[in-house]
C-alpha positions in Angstrom: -35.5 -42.1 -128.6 -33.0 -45.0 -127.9 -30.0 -44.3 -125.4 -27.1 -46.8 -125.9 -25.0 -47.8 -123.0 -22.4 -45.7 -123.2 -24.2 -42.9 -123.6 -26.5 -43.8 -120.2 -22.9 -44.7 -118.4 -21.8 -40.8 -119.6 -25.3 -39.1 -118.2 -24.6 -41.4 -114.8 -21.3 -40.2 -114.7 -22.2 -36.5 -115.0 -25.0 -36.6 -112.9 -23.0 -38.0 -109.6 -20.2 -35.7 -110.5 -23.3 -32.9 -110.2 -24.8 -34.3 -107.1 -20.8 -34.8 -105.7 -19.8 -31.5 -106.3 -23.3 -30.3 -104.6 -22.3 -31.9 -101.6 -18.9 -30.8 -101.6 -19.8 -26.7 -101.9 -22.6 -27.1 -99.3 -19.9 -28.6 -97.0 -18.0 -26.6 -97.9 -20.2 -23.6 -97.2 -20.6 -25.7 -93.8 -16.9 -25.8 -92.6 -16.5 -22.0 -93.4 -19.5 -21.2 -91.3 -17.8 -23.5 -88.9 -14.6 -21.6 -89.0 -16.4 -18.3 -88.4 -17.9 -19.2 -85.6 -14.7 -20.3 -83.8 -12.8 -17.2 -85.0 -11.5 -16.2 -82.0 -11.0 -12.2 -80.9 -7.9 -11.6 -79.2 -8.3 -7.6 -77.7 -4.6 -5.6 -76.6 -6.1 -3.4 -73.5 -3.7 -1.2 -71.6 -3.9 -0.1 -68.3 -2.9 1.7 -65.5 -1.3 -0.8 -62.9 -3.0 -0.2 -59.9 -6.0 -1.4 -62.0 -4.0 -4.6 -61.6 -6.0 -6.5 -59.2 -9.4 -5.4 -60.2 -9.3 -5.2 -64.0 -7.9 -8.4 -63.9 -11.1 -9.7 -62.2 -13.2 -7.6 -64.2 -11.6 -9.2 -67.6 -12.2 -12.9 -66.1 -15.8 -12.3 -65.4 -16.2 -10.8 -69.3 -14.8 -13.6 -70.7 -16.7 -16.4 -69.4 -19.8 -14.0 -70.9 -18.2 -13.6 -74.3 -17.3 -16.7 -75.7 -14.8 -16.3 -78.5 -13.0 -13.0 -76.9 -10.1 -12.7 -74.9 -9.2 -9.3 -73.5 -5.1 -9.6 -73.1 -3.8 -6.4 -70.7 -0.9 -4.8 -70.0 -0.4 -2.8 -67.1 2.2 0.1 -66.5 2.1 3.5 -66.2 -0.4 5.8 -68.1 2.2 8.3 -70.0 4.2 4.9 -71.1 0.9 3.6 -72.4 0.3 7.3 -74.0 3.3 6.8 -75.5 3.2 3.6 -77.0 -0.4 4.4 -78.5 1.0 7.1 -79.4 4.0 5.7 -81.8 1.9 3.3 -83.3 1.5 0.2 -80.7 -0.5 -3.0 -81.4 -3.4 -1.6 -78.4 -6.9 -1.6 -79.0 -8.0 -0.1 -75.4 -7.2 2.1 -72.6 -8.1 2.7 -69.2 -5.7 5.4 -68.1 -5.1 7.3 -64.4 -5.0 10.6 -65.4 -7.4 13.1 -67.5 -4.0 14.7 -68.9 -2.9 11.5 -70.8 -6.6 10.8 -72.1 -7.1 14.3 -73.7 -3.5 14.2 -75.1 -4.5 11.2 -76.8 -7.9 12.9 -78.2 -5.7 15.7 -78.9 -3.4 13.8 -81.2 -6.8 11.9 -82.4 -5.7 8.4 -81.2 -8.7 7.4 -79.2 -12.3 7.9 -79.6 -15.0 7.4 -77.2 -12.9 9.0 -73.9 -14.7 9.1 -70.5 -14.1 9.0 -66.9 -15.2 5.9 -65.2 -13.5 5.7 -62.0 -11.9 8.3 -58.8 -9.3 7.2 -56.5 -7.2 8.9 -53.3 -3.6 10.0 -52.7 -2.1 8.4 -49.7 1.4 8.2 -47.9 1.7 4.6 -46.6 5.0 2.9 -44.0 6.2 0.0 -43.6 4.2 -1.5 -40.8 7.7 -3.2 -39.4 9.3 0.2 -39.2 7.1 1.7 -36.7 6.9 5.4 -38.2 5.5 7.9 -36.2 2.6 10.1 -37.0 3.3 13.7 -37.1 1.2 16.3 -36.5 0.8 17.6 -40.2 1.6 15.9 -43.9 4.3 18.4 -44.2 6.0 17.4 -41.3 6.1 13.6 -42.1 7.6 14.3 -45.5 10.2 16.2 -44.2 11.3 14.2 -41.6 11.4 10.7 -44.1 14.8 10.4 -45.6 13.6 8.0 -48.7 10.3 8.7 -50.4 9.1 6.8 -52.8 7.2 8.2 -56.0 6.4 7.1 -59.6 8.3 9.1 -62.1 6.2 12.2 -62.9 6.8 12.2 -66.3 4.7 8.9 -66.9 3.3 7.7 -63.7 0.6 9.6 -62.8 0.7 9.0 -58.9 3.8 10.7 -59.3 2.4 13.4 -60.7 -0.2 14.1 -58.0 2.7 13.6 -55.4 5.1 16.3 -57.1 1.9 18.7 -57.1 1.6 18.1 -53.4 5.2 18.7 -52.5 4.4 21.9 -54.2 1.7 23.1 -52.5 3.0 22.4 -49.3 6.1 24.4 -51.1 8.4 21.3 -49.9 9.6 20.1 -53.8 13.1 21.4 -53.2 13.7 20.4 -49.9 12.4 16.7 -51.1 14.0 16.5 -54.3 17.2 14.6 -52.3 15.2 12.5 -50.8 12.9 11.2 -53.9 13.3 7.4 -54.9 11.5 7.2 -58.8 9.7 4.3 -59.8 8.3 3.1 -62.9 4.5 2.4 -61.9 2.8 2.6 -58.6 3.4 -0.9 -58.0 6.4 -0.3 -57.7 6.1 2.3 -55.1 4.5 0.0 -53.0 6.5 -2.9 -53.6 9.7 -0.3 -52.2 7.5 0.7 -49.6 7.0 -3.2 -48.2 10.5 -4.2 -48.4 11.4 -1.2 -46.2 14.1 0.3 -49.3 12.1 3.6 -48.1 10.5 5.3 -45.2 7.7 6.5 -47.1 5.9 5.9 -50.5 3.0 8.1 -52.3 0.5 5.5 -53.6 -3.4 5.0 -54.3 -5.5 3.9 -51.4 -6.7 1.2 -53.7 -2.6 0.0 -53.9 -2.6 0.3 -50.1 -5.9 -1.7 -49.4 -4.2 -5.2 -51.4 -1.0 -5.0 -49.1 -1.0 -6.1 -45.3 2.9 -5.0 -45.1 2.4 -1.0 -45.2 -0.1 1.2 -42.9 -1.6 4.5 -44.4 0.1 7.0 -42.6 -1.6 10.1 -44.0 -4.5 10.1 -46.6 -3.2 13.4 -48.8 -6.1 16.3 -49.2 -7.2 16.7 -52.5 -6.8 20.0 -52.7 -3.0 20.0 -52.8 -3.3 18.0 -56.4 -5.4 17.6 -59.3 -8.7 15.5 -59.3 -7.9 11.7 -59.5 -9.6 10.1 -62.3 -9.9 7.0 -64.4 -10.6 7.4 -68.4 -11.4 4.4 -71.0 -11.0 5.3 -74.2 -11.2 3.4 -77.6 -7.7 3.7 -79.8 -9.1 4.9 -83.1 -6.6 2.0 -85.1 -8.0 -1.1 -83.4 -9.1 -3.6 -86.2 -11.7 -4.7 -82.9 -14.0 -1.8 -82.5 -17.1 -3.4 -81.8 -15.7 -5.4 -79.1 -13.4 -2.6 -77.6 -16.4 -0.5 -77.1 -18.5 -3.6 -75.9 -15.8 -4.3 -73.2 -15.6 -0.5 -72.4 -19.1 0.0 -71.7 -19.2 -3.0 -69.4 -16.8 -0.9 -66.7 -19.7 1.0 -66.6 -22.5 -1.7 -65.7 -23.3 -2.9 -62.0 -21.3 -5.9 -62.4 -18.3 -4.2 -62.9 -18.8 -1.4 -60.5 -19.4 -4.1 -57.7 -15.7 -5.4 -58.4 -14.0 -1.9 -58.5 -16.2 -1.3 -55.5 -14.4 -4.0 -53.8 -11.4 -3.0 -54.2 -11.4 0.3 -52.8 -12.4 2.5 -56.7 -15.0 5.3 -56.8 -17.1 5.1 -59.2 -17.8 8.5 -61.2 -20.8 10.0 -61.6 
């Protein structure tokens, strides 16, 4: 069968339009597989601050492990973060100072996978410029301080533990004057070092990172509740997978090594 010439110029044309297109949908195909693969995974974690120093660390070494991921923290108290999971807030993890905030949150069913990771101590540190003297009992080097600095008790969690040792020692009223609030523990600390208070109620782990305060008294852990640290997942993360990766990794050697190094017990 004869074929004129412009029927062989229309089966040319049609067959590079064919092989074209081809190579267009497989690169195509290509450049999304490209795009995939540089998707990158931003994750909102939330944390208590005197995690500060160490989580910090702890993020740094993930990253350089998990291409792709960036874990983006906030630090502040643990009832503020509670709160702001809480209404709604764009946070995908927690690591919170205090077993109260973490079971409220499973309570309300805002985070899944809670557990306790890390321990920490109460301590009352001085300025070391102000030369404070030791008394012979905690009691007695409260009441003598005429500034104390706490975090609020409402959403600080080292200020809780403090108000529950004024009240074992049956001292909250006769303190209450005297009791500077703060919004973190950092903030405690910070008060503490530029000498706007005789005293502040921190975590040893806050006193360990500061050469300008001394550890006057470490506070005996029966006068408060148990310190401890709880991760937990936050149910409405779009990141789940990698929230729980990062999570489980607090709980690995290399982590523990860090928190070790600043000062953290690790839990059991």
């Amino acid at each position: 069968m004869k074929i004129t010439i412009k029927k062989q110029l229309t089966v040319f044309t049609l067959g590079a339009m064919l092989i074209l297109g081809g190579c267009g949908a497989g690169q195509s195909d290509s450049a999304a597989k490209t795009d995939k693969a540089a998707e990158k995974v931003t994750i909102h974690y939330s944390a208590a601050a005197s995690l500060k120093d160490a989580l910090s660390e702890i993020a740094t070494d993930y990253e350089k492990t998990h291409k792709g991921e960036t874990i983006d923290i906030d630090f502040a108290g643990s009832g503020q973060i509670r709160q702001k999971v809480v209404s709604g807030a764009p946070i995908d993890g927690v690591l919170l100072a205090s077993k109260s905030d973490a079971d409220q949150l499973k309570d309300k069913d805002k985070i899944t996978n809670a557990k306790e990771v890390l321990k920490n101590d109460l301590v009352v540190v001085a300025n070391k410029q102000d030369n404070i003297k030791k008394e012979k009992s905690l009691a007695a080097q409260l009441k003598q301080a005429k500034k104390i600095a706490i975090g609020e008790p409402k959403t600080v969690p080292a200020g809780a533990y403090a108000e529950e040792t004024f009240a074992s020692l049956k001292l909250e009223n006769e303190l209450k004057p005297n009791l500077v609030l703060a919004n973190d523990v950092r903030q405690v600390l910070a008060y503490t070092e530029s000498g706007n208070v005789d005293l502040g109620l921190v975590y040893r782990t806050d006193a360990l990172i500061s050469d300008k305060v001394s550890v006057v008294y470490t506070v005996p852990e029966k006068l408060h509740a148990p310190i401890t640290y709880w991760t937990g997942d936050v149910k409405e993360t779009k990141h789940a997978k990698e929230v729980e990766a990062f999570n489980k990794y607090l709980g690995t050697k290399d982590a523990e090594k860090v928190f070790d190094k600043y000062g953290f017990q690790v839990a059991n």
